[in-house]
N, C-alpha and C positions, 0 to 999 in steps of 0.2 A: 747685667741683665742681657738675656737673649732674645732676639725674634723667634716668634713662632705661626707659623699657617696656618688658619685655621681652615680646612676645604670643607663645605657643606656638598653631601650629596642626598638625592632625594627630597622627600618630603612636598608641602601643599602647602595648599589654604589662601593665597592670595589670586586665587581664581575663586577663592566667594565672596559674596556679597562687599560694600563698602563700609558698612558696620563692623565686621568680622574682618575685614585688610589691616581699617583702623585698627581695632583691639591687638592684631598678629603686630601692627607696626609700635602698637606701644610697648609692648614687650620687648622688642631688637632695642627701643631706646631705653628703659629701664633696665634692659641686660648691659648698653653701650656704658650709661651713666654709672652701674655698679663696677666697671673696671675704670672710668675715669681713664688717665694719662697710660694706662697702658695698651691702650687701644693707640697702636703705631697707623692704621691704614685699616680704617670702616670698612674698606672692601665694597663689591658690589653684586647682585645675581649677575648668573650667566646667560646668555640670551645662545643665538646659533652659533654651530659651532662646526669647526674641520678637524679631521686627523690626520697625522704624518705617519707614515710609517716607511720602513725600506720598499715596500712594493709601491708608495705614491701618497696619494692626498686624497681622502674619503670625505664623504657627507656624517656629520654624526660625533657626538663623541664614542672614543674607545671602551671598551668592557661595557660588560650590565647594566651599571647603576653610572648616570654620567653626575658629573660634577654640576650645582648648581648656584655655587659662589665661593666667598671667601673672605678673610678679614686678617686682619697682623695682627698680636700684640706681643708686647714683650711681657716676660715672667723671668722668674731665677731658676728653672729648670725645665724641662718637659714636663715632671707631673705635675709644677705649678703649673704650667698652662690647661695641663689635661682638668687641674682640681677647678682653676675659672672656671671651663668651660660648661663642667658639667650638669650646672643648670642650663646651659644656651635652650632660650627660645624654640630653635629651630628641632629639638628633640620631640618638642610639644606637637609637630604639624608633620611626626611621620620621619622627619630625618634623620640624617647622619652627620656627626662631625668627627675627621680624623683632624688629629693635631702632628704637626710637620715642624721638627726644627730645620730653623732658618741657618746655613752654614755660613759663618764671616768670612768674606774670602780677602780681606783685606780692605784696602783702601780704593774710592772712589764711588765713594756719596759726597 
């Protein structure tokens, strides 16, 4: 089994109401609970953010659409992780998920 990243970019909804946070929040848990143990690292949203680049350190994230969290899990290849995903919650309120393999780079966990 391999890691995989999941980066969410885009998307809404937990700026309405707490009726509507609730409903959005049960969804991330009935998508968490249908991958069970392959869910390596829940992740978390992204709040403010810096960028590096060769010319220094900006306010902001880089490109268009910034990044707005992320989660691990493991699967047996990239389209396993892309096939989980494809229900994710997060498709439902506007977003984006790209799925990123994770590369072993050996030893030191």
């Amino acid at each position: 089994m391999s890691r995989y990243l999941l980066l969410y970019t885009g998307g809404g909804g937990m700026e309405a109401d707490p009726e509507e946070q609730q409903k959005i929040m049960e969804e991330w848990g009935a998508w968490y609970g249908k991958l069970g143990e392959a869910v390596v690292d829940g992740g978390a949203p992204f709040g403010a953010s810096k960028n590096l680049t060769g010319n220094g350190v900006g306010d902001g994230p880089l490109g268009d659409t910034p990044a707005t969290g992320y989660t691990v899990i493991e699967a047996s290849s990239l389209d396993a992780a892309a096939d989980a995903s494809k229900d994710h919650p997060h498709l439902n309120h506007g977003g984006q998920v790209q799925v990123f393999e994770c590369i072993d780079m050996g030893p030191g966990e």
